[in-house]
C-alpha positions as CSV (number, residue, x, y, z in Angstrom):
1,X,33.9,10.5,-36.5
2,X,31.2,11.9,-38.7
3,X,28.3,9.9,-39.9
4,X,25.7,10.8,-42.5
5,X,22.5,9.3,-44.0
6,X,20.8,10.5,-46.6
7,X,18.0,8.8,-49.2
8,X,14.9,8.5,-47.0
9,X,11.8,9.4,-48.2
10,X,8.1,8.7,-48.6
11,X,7.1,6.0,-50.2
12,X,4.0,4.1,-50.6
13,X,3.7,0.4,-49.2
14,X,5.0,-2.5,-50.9
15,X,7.8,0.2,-52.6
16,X,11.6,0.7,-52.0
17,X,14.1,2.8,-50.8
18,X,17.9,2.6,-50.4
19,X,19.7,4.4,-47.4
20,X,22.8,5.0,-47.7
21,X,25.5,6.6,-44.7
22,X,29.0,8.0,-45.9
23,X,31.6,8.0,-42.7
24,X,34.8,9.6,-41.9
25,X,36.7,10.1,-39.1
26,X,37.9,6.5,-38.1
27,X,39.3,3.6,-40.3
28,X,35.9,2.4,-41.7
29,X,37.1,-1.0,-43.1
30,X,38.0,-1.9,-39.4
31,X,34.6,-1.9,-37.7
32,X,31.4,-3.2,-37.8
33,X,28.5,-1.2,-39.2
34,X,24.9,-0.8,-37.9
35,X,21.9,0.4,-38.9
36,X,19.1,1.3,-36.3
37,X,15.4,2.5,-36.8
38,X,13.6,4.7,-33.9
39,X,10.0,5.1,-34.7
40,X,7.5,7.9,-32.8
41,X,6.9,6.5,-29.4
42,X,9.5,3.9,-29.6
43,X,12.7,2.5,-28.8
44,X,15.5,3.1,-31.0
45,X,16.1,-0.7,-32.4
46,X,19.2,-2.6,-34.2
47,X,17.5,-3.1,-37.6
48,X,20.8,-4.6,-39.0
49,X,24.4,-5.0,-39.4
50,X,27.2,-6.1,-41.4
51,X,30.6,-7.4,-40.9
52,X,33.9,-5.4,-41.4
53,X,34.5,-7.3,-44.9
54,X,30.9,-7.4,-45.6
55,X,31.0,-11.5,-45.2
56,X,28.6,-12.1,-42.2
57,X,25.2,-9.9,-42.0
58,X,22.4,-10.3,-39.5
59,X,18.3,-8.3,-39.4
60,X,15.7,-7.8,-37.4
61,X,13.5,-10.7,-37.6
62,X,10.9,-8.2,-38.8
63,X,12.9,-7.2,-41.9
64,X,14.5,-10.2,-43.0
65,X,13.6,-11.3,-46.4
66,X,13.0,-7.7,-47.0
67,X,16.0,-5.9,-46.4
68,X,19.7,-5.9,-47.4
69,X,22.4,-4.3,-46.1
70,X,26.0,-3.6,-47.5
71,X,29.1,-2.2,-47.1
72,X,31.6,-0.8,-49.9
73,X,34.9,-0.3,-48.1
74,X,36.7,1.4,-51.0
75,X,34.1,4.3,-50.5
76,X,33.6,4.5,-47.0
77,X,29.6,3.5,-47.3
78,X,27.1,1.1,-45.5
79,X,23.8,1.2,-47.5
80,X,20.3,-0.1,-46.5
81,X,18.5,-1.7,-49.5
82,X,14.7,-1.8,-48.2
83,X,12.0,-3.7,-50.4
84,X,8.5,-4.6,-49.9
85,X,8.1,-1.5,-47.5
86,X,5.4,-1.7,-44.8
87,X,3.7,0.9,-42.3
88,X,5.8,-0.5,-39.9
89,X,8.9,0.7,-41.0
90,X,8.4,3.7,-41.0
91,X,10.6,5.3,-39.0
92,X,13.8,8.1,-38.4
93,X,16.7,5.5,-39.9
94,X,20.6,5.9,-38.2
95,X,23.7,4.8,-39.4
96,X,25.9,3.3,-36.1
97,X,29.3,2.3,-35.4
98,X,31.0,1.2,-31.9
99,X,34.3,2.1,-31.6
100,X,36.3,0.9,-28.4
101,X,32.7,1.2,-26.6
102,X,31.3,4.4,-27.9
103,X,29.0,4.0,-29.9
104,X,28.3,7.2,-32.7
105,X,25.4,8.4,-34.8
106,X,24.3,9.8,-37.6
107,X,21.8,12.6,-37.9
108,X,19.2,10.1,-39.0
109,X,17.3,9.9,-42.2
110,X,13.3,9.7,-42.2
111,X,11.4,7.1,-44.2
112,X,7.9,7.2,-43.9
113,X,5.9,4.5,-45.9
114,X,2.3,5.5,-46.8
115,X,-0.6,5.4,-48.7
């Protein structure tokens, strides 16, 4: 299972970024996909996810409205669409999926929002 994120980035608040992880290794189109934020000092936290067809996503009360994930299954992808960016998010960003109860990461990708 690999797992890698890339388009982070600093970016000034109230701007955009899109994440986006490419995985191998398993059948992609199968599982449920995850994105999790860990920011200095904190716990790692489920920032949201997206169904194995892409039909049912759920967020983080603190990023609904803002963010917007998807999937493209054809291309083995989950990307994080992230609007309206705050201090607050800033943060190392992971791609996750659980497969039979192991759950695997990514390397992470940093976003920092800033002025």
């Amino acid at each position: 299972v690999q797992l890698v994120e890339s388009g982070g980035g600093l970016v000034q608040p109230g701007g955009s970024l899109r994440l986006s992880c490419a995985a191998s290794g398993f059948t992609f189109s199968s599982y449920n996909m995850r994105w999790y934020r860990q920011a200095p000092g904190k716990e790692r936290e489920l920032v949201a996810g997206v169904s194995r067809f892409g039909g049912i996503t759920n967020y983080v009360d603190s990023v609904k409205g803002r963010f917007t994930i998807s999937r493209d299954n054809a291309k083995n992808t989950v990307s994080l669409q992230m609007s309206s960016l705050k201090l607050e998010d800033t943060a190392v960003y992971y791609c996750n999926v659980n497969l039979l109860g192991s759950d695997y990461w990514g390397q992470g990708t940093q976003v920092t929002v800033s002025s």
